[in-house]
C-alpha positions as CSV (number, residue, x, y, z in Angstrom):
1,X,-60.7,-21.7,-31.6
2,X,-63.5,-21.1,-33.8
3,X,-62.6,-18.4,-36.9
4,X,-64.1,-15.7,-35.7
5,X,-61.8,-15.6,-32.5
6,X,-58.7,-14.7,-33.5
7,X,-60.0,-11.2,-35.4
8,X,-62.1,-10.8,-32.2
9,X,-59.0,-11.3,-30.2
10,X,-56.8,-8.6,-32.6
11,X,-59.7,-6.0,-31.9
12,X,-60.3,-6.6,-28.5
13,X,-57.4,-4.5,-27.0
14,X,-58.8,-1.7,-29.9
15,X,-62.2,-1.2,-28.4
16,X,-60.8,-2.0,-24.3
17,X,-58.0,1.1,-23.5
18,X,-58.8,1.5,-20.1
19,X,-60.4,5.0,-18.3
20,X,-59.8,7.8,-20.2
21,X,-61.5,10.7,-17.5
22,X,-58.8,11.8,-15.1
23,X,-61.6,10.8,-12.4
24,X,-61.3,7.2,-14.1
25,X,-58.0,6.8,-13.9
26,X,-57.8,7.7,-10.3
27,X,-60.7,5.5,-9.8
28,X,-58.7,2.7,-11.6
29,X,-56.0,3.1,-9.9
30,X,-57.4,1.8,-6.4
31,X,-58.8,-1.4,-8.2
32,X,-56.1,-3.4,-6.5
33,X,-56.7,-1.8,-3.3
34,X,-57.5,-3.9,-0.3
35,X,-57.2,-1.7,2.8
36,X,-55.4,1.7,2.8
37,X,-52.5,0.0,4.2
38,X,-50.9,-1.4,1.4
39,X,-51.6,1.6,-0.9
40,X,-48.9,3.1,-2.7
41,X,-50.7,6.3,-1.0
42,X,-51.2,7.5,2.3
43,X,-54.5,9.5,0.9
44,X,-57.5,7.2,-0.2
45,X,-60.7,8.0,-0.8
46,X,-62.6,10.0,1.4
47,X,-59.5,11.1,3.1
48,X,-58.5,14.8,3.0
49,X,-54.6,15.0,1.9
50,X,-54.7,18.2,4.3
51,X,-55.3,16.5,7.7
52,X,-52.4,14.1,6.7
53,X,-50.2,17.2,6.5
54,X,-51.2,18.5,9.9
55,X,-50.3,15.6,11.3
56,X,-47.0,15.4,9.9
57,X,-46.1,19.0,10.3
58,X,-47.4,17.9,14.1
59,X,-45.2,15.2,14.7
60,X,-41.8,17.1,12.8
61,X,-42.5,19.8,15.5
62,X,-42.7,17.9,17.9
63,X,-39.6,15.6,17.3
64,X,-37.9,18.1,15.1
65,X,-35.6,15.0,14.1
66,X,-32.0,16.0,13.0
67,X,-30.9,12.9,11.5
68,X,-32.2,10.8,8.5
69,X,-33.1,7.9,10.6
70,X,-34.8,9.9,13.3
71,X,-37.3,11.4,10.3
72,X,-37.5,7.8,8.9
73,X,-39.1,6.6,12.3
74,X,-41.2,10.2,12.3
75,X,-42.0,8.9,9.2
76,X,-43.4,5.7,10.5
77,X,-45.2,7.9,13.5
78,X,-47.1,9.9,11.6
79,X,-48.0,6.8,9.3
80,X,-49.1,4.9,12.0
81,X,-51.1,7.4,13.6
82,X,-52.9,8.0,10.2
83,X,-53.2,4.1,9.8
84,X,-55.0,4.1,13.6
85,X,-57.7,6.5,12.6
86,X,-58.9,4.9,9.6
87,X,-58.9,1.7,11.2
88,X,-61.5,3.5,14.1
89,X,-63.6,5.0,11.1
90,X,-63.4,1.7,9.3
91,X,-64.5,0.0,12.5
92,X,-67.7,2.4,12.8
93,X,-68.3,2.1,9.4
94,X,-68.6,-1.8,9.9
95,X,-70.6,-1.6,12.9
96,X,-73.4,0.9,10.7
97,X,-73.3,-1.3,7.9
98,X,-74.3,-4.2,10.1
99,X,-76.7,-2.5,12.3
100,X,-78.2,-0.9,8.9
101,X,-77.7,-3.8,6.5
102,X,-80.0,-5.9,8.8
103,X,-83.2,-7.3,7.8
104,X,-84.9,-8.4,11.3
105,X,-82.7,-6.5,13.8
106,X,-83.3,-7.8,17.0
107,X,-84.3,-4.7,19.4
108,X,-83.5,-6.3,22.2
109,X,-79.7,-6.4,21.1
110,X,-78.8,-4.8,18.1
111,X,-74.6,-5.0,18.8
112,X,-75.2,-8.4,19.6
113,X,-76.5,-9.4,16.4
114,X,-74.1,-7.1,14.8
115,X,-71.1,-8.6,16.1
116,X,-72.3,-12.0,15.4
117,X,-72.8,-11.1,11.6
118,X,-69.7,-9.2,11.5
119,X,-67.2,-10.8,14.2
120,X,-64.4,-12.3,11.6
121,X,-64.2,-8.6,10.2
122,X,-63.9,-7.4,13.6
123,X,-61.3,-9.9,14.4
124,X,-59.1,-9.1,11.4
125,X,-59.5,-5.5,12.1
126,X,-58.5,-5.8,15.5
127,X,-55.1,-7.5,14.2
128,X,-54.4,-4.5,12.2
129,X,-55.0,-2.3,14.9
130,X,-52.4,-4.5,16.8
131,X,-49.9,-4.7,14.4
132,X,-50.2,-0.9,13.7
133,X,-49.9,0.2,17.7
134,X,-47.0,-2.3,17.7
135,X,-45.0,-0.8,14.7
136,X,-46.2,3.1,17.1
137,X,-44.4,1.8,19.8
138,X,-41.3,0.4,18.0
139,X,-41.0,3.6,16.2
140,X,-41.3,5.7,19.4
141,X,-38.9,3.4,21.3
142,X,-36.2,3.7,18.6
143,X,-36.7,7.7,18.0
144,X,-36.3,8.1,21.7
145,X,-32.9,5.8,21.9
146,X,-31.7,8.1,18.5
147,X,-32.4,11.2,19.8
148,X,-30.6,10.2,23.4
149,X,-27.5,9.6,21.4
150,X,-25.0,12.5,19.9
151,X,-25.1,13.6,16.5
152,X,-22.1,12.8,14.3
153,X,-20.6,15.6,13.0
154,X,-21.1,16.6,9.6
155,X,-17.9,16.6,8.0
156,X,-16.5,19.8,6.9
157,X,-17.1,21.4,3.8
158,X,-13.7,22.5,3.2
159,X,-12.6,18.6,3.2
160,X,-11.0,18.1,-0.3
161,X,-10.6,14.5,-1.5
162,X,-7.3,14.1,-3.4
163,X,-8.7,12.5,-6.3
164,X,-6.9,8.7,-7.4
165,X,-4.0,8.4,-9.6
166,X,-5.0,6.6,-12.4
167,X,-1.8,5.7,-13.9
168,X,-0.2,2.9,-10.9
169,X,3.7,4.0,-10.0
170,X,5.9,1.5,-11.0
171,X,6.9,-1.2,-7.5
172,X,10.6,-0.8,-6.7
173,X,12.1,-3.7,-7.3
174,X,15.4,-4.8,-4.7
175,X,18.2,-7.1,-6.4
């Protein structure tokens, strides 16, 4: 290290702390992002958080699920659904960003040359899109069998627990 590093090294974290706009931050937060669906969020950007909630109020009125595990596979409806319509968008978006990105598009057969430019994206998106109708159907399968099946009880609210005696009662010892 040549003597001039190590002060540069103590100032460095001085002058670099990172977005300071509230804009920045949320900006920064995404850095990590590779598709929406391993965000920590259902909303990216250029989403609108309010669709998302009229799809979830759609689907809870629909299922009207009575039982944690019943909302937990709602749950993975309503993600699912949202996940499938990105996915479309993303896949028009590719197909526009080919088709506009091109330098000599060939008017004879513009998809063609698209698809040939873009065809491992395609591929990979088409995965997703599997994957995700996959995880629908799973969910829908497994809401359907819950809902088919009757509720426990809950238990009464009037049950009162005898609480544990601390102290052990002596063992009765026989001669």
């Amino acid at each position: 290290m040549t003597p001039p590093q190590p002060s540069a090294h103590r100032a460095h974290p001085n002058r670099s702390t990172g977005p300071r706009s509230a804009a920045g931050k949320a900006r920064s937060s995404m850095n990590a992002l590779k598709t929406g669906l391993y965000a920590n969020s259902l909303i990216i950007p250029g989403e609108d958080p309010a669709h998302l909630k009229t799809l979830s109020d759609e689907y809870f009125q629909r299922y009207r699920p009575a039982a944690p595990e019943q909302r937990d596979q709602v749950d993975i409806l309503v993600r699912s659904t949202w996940t499938l319509r990105r996915l479309a968008t993303a896949e028009a978006q590719v197909w526009v960003y080919q088709i506009e990105g091109a330098d000599n598009l060939s008017p004879n057969a513009p998809l063609g040359q698209a698809f040939h430019n873009c065809d491992r994206t395609l591929t990979r998106l088409q995965r997703i899109v599997n994957g995700t109708q996959r995880n629908y159907r799973d969910a829908l399968h497994e809401l359907e069998r819950l809902q088919a099946l009757p509720l426990a009880p809950d238990p009464p609210s009037s049950l009162q627990i005898s609480p544990v005696d601390p102290v052990p009662k002596p063992a009765l010892l026989l001669p």
